[in-house]
N, C-alpha and C positions, 0 to 999 in steps of 0.2 A: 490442522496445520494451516500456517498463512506465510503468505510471501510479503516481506516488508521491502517493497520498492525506497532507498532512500537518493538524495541526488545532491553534487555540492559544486558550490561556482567557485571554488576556490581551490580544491583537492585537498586539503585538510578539514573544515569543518565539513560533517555530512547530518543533514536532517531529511525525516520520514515524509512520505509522502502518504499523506492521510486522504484516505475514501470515504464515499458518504455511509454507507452501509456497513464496510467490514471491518472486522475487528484489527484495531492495531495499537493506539495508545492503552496501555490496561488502565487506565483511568476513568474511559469513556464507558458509558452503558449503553450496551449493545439498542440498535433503535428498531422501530418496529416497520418495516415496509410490505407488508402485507396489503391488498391484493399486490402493487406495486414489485414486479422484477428487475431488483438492481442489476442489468446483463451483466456490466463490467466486472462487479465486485463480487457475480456469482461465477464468473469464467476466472479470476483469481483461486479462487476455491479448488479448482479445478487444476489449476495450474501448480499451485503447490502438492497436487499426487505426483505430478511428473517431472520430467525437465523441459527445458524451452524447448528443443528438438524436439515434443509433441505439441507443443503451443507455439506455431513461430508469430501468431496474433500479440503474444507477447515483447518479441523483438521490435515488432514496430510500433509496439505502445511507447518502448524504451526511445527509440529513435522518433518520436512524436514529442514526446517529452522532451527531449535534447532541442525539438528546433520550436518551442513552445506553440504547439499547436491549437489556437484558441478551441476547437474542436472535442480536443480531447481533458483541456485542462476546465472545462464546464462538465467534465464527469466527475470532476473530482471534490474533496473541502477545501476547495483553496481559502478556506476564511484562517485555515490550521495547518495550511500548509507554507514554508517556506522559499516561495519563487517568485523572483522579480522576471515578469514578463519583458524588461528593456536588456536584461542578461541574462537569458536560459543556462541552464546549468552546465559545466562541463562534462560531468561525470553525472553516471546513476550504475550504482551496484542494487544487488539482492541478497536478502539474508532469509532463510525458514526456519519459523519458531513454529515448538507446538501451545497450543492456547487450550485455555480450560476455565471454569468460572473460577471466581475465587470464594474461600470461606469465606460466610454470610455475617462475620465480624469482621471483615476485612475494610479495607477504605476503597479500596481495587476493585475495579468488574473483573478482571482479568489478571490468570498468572498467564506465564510463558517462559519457555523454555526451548535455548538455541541448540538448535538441530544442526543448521551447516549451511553451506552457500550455494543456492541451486544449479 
């Protein structure tokens, strides 16, 4: 399962906010970071067993994000992600899907399947 953090400066349009390691667009193939420990994108992992009320590291990722944190937004792909550093976003919700490879005639690295709002 993964937590899709997504966030929108408008409150109608909302886009993903894409990590360098973990799985989110099913498009991408999954990358290789071996010996490399992505912390962020491995405590995500983590955070989608439970609710924030056991990760509250998460609430302040959220409110990090909200005041763009140059800090935290170099953890992340900003090359694929949708944020203008001069207007940080209003909003950031959460959504969990479960993830799974896809058939090997597929065009997708990834299916996924919505679970609910953490």
């Amino acid at each position: 399962m993964q937590v899709i953090i997504e966030i929108t400066s408008d409150g109608s349009q909302w886009s993903p906010v894409h990590f360098l390691y973990k799985p989110g667009d099913v498009t991408t193939a999954p990358r290789w970071a071996a010996p490399h420990q992505p912390r962020l994108d491995w405590q995500m992992w983590f955070a989608a067993l439970s609710t924030y009320h056991h990760n509250p590291w998460f609430v302040h990722l959220c409110v990090k994000l909200l005041q763009g944190s140059p800090a935290v937004l170099r953890l992340l792909d900003m090359s694929r992600t949708t944020y203008d550093a001069k207007s940080p976003p209003i909003a950031i919700r959460a959504h969990l899907y479960a993830y799974d490879f896809s058939a090997i005639n597929s065009t997708d690295w990834w299916t996924r399947s919505y679970m609910c709002v953490p």
